[in-house]
C-alpha atoms as a printed R data frame, in Angstrom:
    type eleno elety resid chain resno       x       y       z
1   ATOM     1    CA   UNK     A     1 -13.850  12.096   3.996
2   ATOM     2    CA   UNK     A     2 -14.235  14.199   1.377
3   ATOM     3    CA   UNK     A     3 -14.292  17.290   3.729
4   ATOM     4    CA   UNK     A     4 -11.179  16.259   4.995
5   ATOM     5    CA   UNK     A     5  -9.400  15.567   1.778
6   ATOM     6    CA   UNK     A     6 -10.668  19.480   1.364
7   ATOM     7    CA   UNK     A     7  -8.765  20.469   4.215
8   ATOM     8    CA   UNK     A     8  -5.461  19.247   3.417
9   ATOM     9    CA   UNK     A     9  -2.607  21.878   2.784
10  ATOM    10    CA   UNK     A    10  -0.775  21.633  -0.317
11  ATOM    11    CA   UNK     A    11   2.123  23.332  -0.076
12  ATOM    12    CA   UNK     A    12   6.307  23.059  -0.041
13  ATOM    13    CA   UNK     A    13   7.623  20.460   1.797
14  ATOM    14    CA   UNK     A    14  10.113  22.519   3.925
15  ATOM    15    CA   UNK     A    15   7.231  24.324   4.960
16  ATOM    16    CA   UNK     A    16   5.890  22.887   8.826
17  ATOM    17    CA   UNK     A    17   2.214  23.494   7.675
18  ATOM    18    CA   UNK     A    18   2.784  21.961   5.068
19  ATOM    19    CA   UNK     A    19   0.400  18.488   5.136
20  ATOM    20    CA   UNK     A    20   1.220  16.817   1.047
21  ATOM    21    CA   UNK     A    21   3.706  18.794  -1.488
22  ATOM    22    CA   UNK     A    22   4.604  17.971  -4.997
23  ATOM    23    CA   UNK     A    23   4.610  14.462  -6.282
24  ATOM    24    CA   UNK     A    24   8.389  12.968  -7.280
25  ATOM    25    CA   UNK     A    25   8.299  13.600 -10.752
26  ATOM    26    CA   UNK     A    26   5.864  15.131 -13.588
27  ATOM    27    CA   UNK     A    27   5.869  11.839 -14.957
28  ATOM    28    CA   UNK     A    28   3.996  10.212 -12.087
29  ATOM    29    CA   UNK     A    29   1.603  13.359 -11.910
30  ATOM    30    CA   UNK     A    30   1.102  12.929 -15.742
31  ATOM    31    CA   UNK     A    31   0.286   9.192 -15.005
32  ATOM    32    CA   UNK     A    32  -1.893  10.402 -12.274
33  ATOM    33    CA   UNK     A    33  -3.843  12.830 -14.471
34  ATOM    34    CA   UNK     A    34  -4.518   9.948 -17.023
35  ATOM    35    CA   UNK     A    35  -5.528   7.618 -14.479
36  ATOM    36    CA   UNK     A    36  -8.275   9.764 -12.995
37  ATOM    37    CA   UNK     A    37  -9.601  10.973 -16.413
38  ATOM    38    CA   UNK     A    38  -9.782   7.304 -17.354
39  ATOM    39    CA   UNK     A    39 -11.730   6.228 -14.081
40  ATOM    40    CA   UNK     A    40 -13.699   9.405 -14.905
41  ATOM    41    CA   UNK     A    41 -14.973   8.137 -18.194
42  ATOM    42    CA   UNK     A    42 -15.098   4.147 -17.201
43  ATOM    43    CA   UNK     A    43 -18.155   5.543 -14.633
44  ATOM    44    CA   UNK     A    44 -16.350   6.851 -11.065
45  ATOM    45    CA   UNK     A    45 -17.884  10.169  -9.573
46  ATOM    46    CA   UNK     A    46 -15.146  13.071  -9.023
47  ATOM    47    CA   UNK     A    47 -16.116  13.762  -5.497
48  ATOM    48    CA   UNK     A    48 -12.942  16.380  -5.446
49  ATOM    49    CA   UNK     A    49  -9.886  17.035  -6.901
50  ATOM    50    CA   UNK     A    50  -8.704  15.926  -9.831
51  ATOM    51    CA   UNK     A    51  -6.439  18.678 -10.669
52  ATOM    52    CA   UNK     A    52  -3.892  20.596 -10.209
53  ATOM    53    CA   UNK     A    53  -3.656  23.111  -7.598
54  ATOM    54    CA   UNK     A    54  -4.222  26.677  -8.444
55  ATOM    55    CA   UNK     A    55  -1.423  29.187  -7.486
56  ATOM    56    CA   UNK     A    56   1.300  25.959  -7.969
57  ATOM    57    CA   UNK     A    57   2.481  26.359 -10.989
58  ATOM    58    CA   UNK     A    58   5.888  25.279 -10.522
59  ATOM    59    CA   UNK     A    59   6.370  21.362  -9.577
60  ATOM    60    CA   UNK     A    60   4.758  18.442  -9.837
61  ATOM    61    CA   UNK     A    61   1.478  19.351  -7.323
62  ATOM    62    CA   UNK     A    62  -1.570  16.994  -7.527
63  ATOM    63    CA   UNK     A    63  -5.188  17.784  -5.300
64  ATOM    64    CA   UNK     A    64  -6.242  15.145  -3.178
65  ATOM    65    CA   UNK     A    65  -8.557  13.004  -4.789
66  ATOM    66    CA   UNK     A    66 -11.617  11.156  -3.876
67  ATOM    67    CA   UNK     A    67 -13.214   8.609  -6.966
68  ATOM    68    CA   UNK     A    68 -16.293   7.203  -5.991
69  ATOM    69    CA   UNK     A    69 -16.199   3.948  -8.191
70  ATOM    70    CA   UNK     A    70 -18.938   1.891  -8.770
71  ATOM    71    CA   UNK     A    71 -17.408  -1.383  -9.178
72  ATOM    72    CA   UNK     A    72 -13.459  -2.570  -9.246
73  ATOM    73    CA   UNK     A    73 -13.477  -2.223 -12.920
74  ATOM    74    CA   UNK     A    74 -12.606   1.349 -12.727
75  ATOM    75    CA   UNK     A    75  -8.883   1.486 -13.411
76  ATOM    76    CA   UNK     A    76  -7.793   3.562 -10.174
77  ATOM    77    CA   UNK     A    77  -9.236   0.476  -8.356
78  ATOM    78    CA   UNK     A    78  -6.422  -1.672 -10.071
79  ATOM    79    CA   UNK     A    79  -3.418   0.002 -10.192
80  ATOM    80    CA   UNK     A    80  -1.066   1.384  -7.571
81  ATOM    81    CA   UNK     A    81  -0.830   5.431  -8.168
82  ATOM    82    CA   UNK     A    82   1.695   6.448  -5.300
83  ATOM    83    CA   UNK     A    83  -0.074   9.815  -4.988
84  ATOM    84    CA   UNK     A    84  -2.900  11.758  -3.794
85  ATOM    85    CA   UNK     A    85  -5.930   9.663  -5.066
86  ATOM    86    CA   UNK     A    86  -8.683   7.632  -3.065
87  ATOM    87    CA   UNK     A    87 -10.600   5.236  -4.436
88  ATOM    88    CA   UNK     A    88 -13.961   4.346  -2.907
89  ATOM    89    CA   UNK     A    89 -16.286   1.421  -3.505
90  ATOM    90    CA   UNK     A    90 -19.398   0.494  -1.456
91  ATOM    91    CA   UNK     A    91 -20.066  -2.652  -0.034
92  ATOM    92    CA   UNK     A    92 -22.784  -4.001   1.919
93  ATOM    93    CA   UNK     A    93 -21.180  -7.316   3.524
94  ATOM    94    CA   UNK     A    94 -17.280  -8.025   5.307
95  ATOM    95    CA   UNK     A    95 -16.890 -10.859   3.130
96  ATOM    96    CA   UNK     A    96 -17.614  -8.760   0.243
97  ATOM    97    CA   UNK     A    97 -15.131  -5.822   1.601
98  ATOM    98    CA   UNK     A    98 -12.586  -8.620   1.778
99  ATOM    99    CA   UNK     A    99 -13.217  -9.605  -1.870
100 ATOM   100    CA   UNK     A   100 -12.971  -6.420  -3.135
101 ATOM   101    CA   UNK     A   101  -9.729  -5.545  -1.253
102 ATOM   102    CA   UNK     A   102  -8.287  -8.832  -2.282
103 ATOM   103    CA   UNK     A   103  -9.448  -8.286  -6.541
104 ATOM   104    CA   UNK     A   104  -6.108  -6.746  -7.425
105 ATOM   105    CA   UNK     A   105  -2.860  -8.135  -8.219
106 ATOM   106    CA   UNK     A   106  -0.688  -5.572  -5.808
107 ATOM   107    CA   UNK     A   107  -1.091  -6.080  -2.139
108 ATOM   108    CA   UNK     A   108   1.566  -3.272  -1.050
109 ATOM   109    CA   UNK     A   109  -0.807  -1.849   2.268
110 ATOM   110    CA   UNK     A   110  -4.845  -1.625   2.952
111 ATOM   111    CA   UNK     A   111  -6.951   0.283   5.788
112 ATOM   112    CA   UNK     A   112  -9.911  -0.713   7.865
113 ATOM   113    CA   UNK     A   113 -11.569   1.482   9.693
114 ATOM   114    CA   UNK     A   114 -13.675  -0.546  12.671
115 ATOM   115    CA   UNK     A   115 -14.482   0.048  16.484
116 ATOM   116    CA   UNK     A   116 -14.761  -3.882  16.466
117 ATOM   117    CA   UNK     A   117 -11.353  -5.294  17.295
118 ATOM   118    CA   UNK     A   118 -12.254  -8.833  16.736
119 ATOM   119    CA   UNK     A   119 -13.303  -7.983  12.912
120 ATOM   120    CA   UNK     A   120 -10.148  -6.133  12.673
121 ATOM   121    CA   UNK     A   121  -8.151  -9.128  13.541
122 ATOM   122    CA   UNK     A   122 -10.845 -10.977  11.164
123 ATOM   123    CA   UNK     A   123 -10.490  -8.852   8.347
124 ATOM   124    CA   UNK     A   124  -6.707  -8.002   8.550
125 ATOM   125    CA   UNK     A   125  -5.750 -11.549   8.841
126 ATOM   126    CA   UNK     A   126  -7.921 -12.421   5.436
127 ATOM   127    CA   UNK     A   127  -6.560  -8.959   3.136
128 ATOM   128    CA   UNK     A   128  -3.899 -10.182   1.280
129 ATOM   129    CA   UNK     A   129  -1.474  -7.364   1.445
130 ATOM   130    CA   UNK     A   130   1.999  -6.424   3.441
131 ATOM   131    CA   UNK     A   131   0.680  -4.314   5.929
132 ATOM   132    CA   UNK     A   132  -2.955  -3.705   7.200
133 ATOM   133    CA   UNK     A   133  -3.272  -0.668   8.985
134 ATOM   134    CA   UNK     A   134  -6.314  -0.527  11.787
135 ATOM   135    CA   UNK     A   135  -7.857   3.373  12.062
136 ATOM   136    CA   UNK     A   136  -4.814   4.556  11.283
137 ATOM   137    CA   UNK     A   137  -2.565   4.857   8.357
138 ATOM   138    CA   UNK     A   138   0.570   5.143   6.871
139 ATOM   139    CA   UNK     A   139   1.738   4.672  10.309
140 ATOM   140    CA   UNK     A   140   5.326   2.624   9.943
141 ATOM   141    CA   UNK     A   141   8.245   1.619  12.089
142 ATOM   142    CA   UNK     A   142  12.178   0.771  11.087
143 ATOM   143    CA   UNK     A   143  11.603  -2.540  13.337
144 ATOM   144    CA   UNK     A   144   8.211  -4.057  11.540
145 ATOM   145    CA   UNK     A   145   8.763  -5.573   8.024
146 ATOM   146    CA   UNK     A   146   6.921  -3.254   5.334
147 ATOM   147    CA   UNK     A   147   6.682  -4.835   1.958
148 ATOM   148    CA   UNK     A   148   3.655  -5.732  -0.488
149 ATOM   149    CA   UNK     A   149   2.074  -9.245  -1.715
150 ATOM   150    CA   UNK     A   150   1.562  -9.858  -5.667
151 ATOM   151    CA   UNK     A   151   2.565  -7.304  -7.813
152 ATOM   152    CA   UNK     A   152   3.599  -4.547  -5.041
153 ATOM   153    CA   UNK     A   153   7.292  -5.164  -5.369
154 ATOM   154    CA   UNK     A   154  10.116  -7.414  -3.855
155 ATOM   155    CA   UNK     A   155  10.920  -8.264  -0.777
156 ATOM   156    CA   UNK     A   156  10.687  -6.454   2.674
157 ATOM   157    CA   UNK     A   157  11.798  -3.161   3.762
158 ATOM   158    CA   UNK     A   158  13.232  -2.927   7.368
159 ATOM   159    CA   UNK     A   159  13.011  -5.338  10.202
160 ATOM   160    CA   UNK     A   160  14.603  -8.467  10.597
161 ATOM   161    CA   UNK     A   161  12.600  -9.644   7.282
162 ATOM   162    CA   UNK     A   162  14.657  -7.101   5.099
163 ATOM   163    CA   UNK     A   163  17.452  -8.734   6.521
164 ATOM   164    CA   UNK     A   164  16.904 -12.194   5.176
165 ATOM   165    CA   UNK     A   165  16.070 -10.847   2.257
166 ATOM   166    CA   UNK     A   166  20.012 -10.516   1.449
167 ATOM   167    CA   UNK     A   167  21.171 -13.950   3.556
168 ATOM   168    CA   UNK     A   168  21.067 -17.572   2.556
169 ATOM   169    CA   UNK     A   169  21.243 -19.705   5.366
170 ATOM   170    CA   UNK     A   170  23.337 -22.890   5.505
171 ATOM   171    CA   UNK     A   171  24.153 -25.580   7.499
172 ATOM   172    CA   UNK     A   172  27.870 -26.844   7.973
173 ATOM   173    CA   UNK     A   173  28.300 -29.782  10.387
174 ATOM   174    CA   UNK     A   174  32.147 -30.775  10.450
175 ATOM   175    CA   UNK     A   175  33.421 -33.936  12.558
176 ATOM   176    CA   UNK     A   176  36.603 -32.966  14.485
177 ATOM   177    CA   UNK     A   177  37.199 -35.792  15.918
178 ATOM   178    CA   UNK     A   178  39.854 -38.687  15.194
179 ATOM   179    CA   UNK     A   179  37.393 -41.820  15.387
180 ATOM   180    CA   UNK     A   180  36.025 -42.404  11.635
181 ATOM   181    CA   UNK     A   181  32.885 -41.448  10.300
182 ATOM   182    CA   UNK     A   182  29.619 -42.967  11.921
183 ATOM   183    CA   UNK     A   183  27.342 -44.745   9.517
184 ATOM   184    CA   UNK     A   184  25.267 -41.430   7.950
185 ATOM   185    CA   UNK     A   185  22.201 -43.759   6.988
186 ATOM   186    CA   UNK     A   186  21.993 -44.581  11.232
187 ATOM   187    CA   UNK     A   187  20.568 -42.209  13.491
188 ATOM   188    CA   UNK     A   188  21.649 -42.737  17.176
């Protein structure tokens, strides 16, 4: 993994090669910054990154980042960063995975990486989060809902769920007809 963070090209967005630019503003690369120097000192390893690129000295460009944390104490394991920064934690047991995947209060997306498809559905189906990506991520759609649990925001973001999101339904029964009105406490 960490080879592969390595490899990534940091560059300007406009650019085809280009595989992660800047982050949206300096204030969420200054949050970013803290975050990591605070997991840093609270006991996760710096397996690489943690800084800013060299030669980008304009924008708000972050390395990818790998923490190797030893427990979920470590504050990158509890808050969501919405940039370049993996946290890892080793486990020996699924049920232990799915407790450490489910000791945050945001749910927005997870990962698990598995040839076994009936853990997948195992694992995915006890994760409490909005979407659960299986050896893949990211990976999204403008039909499938995409929206988190807990603290990861409001709602749902495209598909029919996003939809209902701004609809109350209601039911309206009217009786056209000329006879009076049945008894309501009878049903015939």
């Amino acid at each position: 993994v960490v080879e592969r963070a390595e490899q990534i090209r940091i560059g300007d967005p406009l650019e085809a090669e280009t595989q992660i630019g800047p982050l949206a503003t300096k204030g969420q690369r200054d949050n970013i910054e803290a975050v990591v120097a605070e997991s840093i000192e609270q006991g996760a390893e710096l397996k690489t990154g943690g800084k800013r690129p060299a030669g980008f000295d304009h924008g708000n460009y972050y390395e990818p980042t790998i923490l190797a944390c030893p427990d979920q104490s470590i504050r990158s394991t509890q808050v969501e960063l919405f940039g370049p920064v993996m946290s890892v934690i080793k486990f020996d047991t699924e049920d232990e995975a799915i407790a450490l995947a489910n000791d945050t209060s945001f749910g927005l997306g997870s990962g698990i990486f598995t040839e076994n498809l009936s853990r997948a559905h195992r694992v995915s189906a006890k994760i409490h989060s909005g979407i659960v990506w299986v050896n893949t991520y990211r990976a999204i759609s403008p039909i499938s809902p995409f929206g988190g649990f807990g603290n990861s925001g409001y709602g749902r973001e495209a598909g029919v769920d996003a939809v209902e999101d701004y609809i109350r339904t209601k039911s309206v029964w009217i009786n056209t007809s000329s006879e009076p009105m049945t008894n309501p406490f009878v049903i015939r």
